[in-house]
C-alpha positions as CSV (number, residue, x, y, z in Angstrom):
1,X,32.4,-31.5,-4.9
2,X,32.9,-28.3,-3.2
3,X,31.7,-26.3,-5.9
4,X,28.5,-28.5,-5.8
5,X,28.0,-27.5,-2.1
6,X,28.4,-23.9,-2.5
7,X,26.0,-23.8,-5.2
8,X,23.6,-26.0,-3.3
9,X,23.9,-23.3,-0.1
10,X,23.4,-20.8,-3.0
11,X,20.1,-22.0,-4.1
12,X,18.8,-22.6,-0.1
13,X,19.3,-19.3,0.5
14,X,17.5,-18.1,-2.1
15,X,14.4,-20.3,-1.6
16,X,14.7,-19.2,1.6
17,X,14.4,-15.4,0.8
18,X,11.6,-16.9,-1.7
19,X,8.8,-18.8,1.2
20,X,7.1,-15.6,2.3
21,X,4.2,-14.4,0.4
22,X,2.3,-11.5,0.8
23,X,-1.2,-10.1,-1.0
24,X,-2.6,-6.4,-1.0
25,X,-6.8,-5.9,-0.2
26,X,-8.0,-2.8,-0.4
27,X,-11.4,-2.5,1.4
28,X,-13.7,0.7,1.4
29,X,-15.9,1.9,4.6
30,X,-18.7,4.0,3.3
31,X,-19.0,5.7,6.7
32,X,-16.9,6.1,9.8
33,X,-16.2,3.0,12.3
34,X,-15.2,1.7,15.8
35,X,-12.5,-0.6,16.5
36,X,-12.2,-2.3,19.7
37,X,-9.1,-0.9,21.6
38,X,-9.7,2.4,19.7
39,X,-10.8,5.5,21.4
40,X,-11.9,7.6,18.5
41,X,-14.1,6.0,15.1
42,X,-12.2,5.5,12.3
43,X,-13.0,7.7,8.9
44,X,-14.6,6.3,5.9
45,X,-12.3,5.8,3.0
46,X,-10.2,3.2,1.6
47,X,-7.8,1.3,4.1
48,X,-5.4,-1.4,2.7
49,X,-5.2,-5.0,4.2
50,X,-2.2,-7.0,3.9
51,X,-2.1,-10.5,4.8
């Protein structure tokens, strides 16, 4: 039984490292831009989003 439960606690932690997911945009300004709570526009280019 107690070789059970350490494998169970095992496997829990590692779903648990496991629930987070993460994906990459890349999105491309063709010209500079504002942002509110930015002083100064942002250059074009590519800028990565990740949610």
């Amino acid at each position: 039984m107690e070789k059970m439960q350490e494998g169970v606690g095992v496997l829990l932690r590692k779903a648990a490292l496991m629930t987070s997911r993460t994906t990459q945009t890349v999105v491309h300004f063709s010209s500079a831009f504002r942002l509110p709570g930015f002083e100064a526009s942002q250059p074009a280019g590519d800028y990565a989003s990740i949610d």
